[in-house]
C-alpha positions as CSV (number, residue, x, y, z in Angstrom):
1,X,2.1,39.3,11.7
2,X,4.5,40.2,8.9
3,X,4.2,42.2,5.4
4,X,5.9,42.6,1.9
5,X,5.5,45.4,-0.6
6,X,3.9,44.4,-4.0
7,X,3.8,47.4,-6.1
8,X,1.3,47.8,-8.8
9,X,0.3,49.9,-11.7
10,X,0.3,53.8,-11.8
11,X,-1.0,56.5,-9.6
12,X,-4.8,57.5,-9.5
13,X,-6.6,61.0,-9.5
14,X,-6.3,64.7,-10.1
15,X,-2.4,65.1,-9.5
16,X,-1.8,62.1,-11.4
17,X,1.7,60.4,-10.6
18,X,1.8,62.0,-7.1
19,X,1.6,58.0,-5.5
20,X,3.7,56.0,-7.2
21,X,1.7,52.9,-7.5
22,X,-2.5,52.7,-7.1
23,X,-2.2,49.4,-5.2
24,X,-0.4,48.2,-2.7
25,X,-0.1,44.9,-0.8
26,X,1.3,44.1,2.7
27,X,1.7,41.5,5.3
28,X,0.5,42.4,8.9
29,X,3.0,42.8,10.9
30,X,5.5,44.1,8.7
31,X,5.6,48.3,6.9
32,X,4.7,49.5,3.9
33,X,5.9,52.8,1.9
34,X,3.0,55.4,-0.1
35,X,6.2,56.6,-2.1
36,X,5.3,59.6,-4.0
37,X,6.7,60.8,-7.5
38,X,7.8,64.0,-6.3
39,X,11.3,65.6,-6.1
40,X,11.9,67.1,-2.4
41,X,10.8,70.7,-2.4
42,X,13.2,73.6,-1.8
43,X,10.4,75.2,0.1
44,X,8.5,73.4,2.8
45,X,4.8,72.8,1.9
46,X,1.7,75.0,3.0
47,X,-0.2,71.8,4.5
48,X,0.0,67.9,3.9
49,X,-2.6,65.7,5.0
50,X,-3.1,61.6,4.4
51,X,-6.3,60.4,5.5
52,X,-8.0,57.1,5.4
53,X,-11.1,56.3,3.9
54,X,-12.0,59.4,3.5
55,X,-12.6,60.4,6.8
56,X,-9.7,59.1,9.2
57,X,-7.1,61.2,9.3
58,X,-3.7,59.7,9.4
59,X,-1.6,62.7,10.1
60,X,-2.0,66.5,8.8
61,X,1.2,68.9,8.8
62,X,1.0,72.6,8.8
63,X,3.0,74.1,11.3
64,X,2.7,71.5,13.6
65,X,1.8,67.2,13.3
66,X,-1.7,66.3,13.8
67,X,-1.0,62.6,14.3
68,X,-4.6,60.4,14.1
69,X,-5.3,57.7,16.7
70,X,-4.0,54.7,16.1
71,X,-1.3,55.9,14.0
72,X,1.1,57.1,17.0
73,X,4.5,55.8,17.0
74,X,3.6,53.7,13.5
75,X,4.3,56.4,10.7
76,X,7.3,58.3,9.3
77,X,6.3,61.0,7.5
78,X,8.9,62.8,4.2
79,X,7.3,66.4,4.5
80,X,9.7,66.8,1.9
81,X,8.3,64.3,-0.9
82,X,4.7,63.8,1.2
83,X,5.9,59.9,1.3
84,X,4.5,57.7,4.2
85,X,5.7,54.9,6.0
86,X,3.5,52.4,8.3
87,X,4.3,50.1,10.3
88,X,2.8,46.9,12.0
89,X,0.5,46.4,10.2
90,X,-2.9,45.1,10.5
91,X,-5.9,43.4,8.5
92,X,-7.7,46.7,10.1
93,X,-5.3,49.0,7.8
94,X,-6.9,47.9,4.1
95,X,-8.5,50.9,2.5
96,X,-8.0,53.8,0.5
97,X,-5.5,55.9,1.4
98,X,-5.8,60.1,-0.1
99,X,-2.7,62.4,0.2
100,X,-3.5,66.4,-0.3
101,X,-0.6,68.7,-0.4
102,X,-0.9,72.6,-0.9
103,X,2.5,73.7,-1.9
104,X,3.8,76.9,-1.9
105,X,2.5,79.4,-4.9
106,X,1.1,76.2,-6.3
107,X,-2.0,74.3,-7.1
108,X,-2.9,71.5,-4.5
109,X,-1.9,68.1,-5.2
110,X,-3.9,64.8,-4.6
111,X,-3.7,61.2,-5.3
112,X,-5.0,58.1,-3.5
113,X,-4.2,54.6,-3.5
114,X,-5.1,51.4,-1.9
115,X,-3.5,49.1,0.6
116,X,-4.8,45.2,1.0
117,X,-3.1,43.5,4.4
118,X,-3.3,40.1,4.8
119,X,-1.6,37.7,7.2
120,X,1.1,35.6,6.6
121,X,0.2,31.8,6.4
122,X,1.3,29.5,9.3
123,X,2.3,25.7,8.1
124,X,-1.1,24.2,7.9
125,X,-2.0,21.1,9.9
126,X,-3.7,17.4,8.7
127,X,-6.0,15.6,10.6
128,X,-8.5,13.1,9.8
129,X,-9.9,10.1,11.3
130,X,-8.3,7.0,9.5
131,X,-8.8,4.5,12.1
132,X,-10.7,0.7,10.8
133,X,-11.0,2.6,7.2
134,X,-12.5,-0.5,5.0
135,X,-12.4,-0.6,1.1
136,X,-15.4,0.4,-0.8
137,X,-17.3,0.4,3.4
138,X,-15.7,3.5,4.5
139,X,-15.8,7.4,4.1
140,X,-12.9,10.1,5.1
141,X,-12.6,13.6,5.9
142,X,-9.3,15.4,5.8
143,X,-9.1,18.7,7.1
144,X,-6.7,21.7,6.5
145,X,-6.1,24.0,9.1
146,X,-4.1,27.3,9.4
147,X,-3.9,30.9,10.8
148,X,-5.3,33.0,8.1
149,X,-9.4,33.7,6.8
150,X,-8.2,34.0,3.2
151,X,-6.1,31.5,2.5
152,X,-6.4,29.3,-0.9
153,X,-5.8,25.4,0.1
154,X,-4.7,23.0,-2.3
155,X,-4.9,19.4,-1.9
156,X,-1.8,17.1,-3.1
157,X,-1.9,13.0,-3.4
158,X,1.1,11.3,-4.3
159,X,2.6,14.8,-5.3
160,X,-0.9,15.4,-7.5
161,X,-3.8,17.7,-7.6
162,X,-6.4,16.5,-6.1
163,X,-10.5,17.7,-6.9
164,X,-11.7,19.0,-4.1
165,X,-15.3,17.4,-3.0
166,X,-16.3,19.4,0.0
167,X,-14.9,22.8,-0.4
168,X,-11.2,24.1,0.3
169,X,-10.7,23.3,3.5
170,X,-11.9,19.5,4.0
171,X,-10.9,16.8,1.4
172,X,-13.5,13.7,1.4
173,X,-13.4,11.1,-0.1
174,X,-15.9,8.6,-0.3
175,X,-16.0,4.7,-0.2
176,X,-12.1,4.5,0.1
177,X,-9.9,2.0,-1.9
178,X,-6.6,0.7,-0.9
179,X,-5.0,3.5,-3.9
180,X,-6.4,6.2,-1.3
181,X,-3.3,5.5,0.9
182,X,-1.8,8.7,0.3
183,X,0.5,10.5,1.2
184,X,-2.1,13.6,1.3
185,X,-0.5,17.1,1.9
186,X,-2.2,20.2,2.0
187,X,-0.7,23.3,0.0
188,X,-1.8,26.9,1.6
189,X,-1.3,30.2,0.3
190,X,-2.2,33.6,-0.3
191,X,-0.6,36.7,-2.1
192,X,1.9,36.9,0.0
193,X,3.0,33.9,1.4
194,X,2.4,29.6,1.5
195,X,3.0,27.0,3.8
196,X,2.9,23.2,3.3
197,X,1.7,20.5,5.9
198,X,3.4,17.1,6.8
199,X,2.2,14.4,4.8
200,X,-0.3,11.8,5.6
201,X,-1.4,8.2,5.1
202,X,-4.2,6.3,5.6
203,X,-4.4,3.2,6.6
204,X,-7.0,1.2,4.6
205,X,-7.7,-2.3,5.0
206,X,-9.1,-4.6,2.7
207,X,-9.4,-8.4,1.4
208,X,-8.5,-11.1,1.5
209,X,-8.5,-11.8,-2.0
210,X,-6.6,-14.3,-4.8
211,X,-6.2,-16.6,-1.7
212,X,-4.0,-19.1,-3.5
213,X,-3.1,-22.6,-2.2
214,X,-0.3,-24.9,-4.1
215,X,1.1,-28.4,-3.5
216,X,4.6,-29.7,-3.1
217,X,5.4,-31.9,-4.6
218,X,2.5,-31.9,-7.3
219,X,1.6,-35.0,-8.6
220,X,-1.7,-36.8,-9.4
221,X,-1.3,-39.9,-6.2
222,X,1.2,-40.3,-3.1
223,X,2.5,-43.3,-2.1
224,X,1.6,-44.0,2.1
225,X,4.7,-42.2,4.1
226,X,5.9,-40.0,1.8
227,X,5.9,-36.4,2.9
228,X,4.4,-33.3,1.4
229,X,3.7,-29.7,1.7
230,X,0.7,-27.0,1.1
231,X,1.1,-23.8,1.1
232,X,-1.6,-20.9,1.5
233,X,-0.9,-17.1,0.8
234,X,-3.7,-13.9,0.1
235,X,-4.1,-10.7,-0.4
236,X,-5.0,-9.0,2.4
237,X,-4.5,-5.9,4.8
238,X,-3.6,-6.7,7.6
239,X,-2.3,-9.8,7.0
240,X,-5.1,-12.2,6.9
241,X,-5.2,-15.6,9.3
242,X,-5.3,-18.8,7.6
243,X,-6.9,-21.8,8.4
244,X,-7.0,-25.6,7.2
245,X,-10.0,-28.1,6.3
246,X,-10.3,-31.1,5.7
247,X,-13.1,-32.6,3.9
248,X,-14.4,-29.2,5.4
249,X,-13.7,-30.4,9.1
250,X,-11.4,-27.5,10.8
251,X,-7.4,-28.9,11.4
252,X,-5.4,-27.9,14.2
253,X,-2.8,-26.5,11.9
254,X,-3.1,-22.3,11.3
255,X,-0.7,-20.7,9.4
256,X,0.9,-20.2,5.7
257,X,1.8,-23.8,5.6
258,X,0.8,-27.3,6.5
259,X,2.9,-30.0,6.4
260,X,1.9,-34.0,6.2
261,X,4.8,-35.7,7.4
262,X,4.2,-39.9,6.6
263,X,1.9,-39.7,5.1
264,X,-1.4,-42.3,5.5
265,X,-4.3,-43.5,3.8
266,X,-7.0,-41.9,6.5
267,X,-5.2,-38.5,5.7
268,X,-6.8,-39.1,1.5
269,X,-9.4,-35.8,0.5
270,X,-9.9,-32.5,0.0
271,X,-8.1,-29.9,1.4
272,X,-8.8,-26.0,1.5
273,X,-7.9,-23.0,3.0
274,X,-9.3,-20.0,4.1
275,X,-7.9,-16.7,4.3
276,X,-9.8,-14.1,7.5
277,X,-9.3,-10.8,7.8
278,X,-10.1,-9.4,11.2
279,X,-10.6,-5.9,10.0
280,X,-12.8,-6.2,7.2
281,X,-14.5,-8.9,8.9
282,X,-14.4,-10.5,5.7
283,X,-13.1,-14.5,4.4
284,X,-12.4,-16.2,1.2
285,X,-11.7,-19.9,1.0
286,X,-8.8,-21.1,-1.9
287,X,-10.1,-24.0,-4.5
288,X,-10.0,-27.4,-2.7
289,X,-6.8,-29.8,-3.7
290,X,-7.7,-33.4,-4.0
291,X,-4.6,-36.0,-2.4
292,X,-4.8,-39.2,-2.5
293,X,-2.4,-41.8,-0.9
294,X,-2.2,-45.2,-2.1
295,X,-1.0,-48.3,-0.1
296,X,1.7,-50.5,0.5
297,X,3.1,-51.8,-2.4
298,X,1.9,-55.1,-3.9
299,X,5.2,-58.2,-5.1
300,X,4.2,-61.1,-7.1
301,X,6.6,-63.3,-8.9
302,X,6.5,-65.1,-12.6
303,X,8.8,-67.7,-14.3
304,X,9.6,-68.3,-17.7
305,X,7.9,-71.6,-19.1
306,X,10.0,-73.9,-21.1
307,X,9.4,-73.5,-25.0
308,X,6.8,-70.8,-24.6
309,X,7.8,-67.1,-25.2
310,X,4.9,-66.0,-22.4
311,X,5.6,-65.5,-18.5
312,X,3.5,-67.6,-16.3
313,X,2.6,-66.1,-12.8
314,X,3.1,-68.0,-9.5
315,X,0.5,-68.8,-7.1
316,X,0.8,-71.0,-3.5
317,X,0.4,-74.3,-4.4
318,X,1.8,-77.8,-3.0
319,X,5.7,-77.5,-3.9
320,X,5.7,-73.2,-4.7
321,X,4.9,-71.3,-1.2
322,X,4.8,-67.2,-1.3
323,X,5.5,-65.8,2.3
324,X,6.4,-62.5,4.1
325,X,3.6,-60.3,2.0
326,X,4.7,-62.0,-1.4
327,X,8.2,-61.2,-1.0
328,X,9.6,-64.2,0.0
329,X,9.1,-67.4,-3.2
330,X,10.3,-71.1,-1.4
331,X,9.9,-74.0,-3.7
332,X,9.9,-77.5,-2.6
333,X,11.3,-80.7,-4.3
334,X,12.8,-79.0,-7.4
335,X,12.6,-80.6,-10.9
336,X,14.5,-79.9,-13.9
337,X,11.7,-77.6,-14.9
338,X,12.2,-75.4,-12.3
339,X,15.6,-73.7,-13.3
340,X,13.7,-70.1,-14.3
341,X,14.3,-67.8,-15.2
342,X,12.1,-65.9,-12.1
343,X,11.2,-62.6,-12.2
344,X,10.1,-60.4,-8.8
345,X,7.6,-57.7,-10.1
346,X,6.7,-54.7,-8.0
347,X,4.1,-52.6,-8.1
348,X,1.2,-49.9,-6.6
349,X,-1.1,-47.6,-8.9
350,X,1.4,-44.8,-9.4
351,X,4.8,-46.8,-10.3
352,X,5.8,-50.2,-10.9
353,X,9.0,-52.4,-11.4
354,X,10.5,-56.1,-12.3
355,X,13.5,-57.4,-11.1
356,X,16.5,-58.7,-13.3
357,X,15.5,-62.6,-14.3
358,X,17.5,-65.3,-11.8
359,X,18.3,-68.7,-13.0
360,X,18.2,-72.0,-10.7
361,X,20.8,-74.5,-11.3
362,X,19.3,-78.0,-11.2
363,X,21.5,-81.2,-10.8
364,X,19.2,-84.4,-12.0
365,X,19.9,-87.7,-11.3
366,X,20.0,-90.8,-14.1
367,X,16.8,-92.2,-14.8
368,X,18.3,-95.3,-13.3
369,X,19.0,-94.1,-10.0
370,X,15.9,-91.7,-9.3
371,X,13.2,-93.6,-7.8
372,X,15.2,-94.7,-5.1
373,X,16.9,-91.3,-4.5
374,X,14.5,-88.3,-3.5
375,X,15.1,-84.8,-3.7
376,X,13.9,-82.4,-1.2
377,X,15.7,-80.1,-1.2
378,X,14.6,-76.3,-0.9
379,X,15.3,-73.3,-2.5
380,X,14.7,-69.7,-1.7
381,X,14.4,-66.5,-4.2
């Protein structure tokens, strides 16, 4: 156990200035010197004593050295000055110390002083128990060990101070948050030394919160086979598991991400997802996304009426025939009225579109000639 010197302010007592400084401080282990303020005699003194306490004596010298137990083989006595050293020192060795010399054809001189030994600090050590710590659900205690009994602990978060709740050596903290994370360090020290510990986190888990679900592409209807993409994400520690509804039925798909490849009609609602955390115990379910898919698209076809400005629309009938879903127009026995122009629109509830107008090029016969000649002729659009 080691020591340092830490002189203080002036002697004591009758003889004053005989000890050098009143108060001394030392590490155990290590020496320290009772340095007096006197010039080496010429003449050896009568008698030198330093006792301890009062009553312990440390060593008395008169013609021979009365060395005290306990004190073999740890002092060096100046019987020139009346300075002592001692050596490995111990917590046992704080007291008063008293120095009497009677010199030669002189009054007898005195002084005390006192010696505090304390022990070096070792490098503390951190422990607590941070295992399933959940936010605002969980307490901690951090505690701060080390070698010496009078030690001053300080507590350090994020390189801060930190108010101590349940005395010096145990930091709690109550009903943790996910800012509590650290890194703690404990700070030890005394007069005559310090020591810091490693740093440590705690783990804290919490959520899952702001669960967040968007759409890709986002647009108000989807046409049947088109493909599209939601995505999930949260807050959470540890990450948190997602999960997929449907109407509020449970999907197969798990995951950040669930993808609708062709898209169909049955496949039209409301779709969620839920974020769980399997620390916390704890879920949170995002806003539910309405998709709907629409159909196949719808054809119809119109022609242009001869001296009116509007667009008449075609239906089956005896010569006009619409096959192959509408997309197909076959008219049968053409007249002159028939020429167009004919338009093909397309359309579903999201989009629509018309064609560019085609014109049919009818030959008619003389008036003459065209009962006994009959046209049957068909064309396709």
């Amino acid at each position: 156990m080691p020591a340092n010197n830490v002189p203080g302010s002036a002697a004591l007592c009758h003889g004053a200035g005989v000890i050098a400084a009143d108060f001394l401080r030392g590490a155990a282990g290590e020496s320290v010197t009772f340095t007096t303020s006197l010039k080496p005699a010429t003449k050896p003194f009568l008698a030198l004593t330093w006792s301890f306490n009062g009553t312990i004596n440390v060593i008395t010298s008169v013609t021979a050295d009365i060395v005290g137990q306990g004190y073999e083989n740890r002092i060096t006595l100046d019987k020139s000055t009346g300075s002592l050293v001692l050596r490995n020192l111990t917590e046992e060795d704080s007291g008063e110390y008293e120095l009497i010399i009677i010199p030669q054809g002189a009054e007898q001189i005195q002084g005390t002083a006192k010696l505090e030994v304390q022990t070096k600090v070792s490098r503390p050590t951190l422990s607590c128990h941070t295992e399933n710590l959940i936010e605002d659900n969980s307490s901690v205690k951090l505690t701060c060990d080390d070698d010496s009994s009078t030690s001053t602990r300080v507590w350090m978060k994020d390189g801060q101070p930190v108010q101590l709740t349940d005395g010096g050596s145990t930091l709690t903290i109550s009903s943790v948050s996910r800012y509590d994370q650290g890194p703690f360090r404990c700070n030890v020290f005394n007069p005559i030394s310090n020591g810091t510990s490693d740093s440590q986190n705690l783990s804290i888990n919490y959520g899952p919160e702001n669960v967040n679900l968007t759409l890709s592409p986002l647009q108000e209807n989807y046409v049947q086979g088109s493909n599209i993409s939601l995505t999930c994400s949260a807050v959470s520690r540890p990450a948190a598991s997602l999960y997929w509804f449907l109407n509020g039925d449970l999907l197969s798909d798990t995951g950040p991400e669930l993808r609708l490849v062709n898209l169909q009609m049955s496949q039209s609602g409301n779709y969620s997802c839920q974020a769980f955390n399997n620390k916390t115990l704890r879920s949170r379910t995002a806003q539910l996304s309405a998709i709907t898919v629409l159909g196949n698209v719808a054809y119809y076809w119109c022609f242009h009426v001869p001296f009116l400005t509007a667009l008449q629309t075609l239906r089956s009938g005896d010569r006009v025939q619409l096959s192959d879903g509408n997309t197909t127009l076959t008219i049968v026995n053409v007249t002159r009225y028939d020429r167009g122009p004919f338009r093909c629109h397309v359309l579903n509830p999201v989009s629509g579109g018309t064609s560019e107008p085609v014109n049919i090029f009818v030959i008619c016969e003389s008036q003459t000639t065209r009962s006994s000649y009959s046209f049957t002729r068909q064309f396709q659009i």
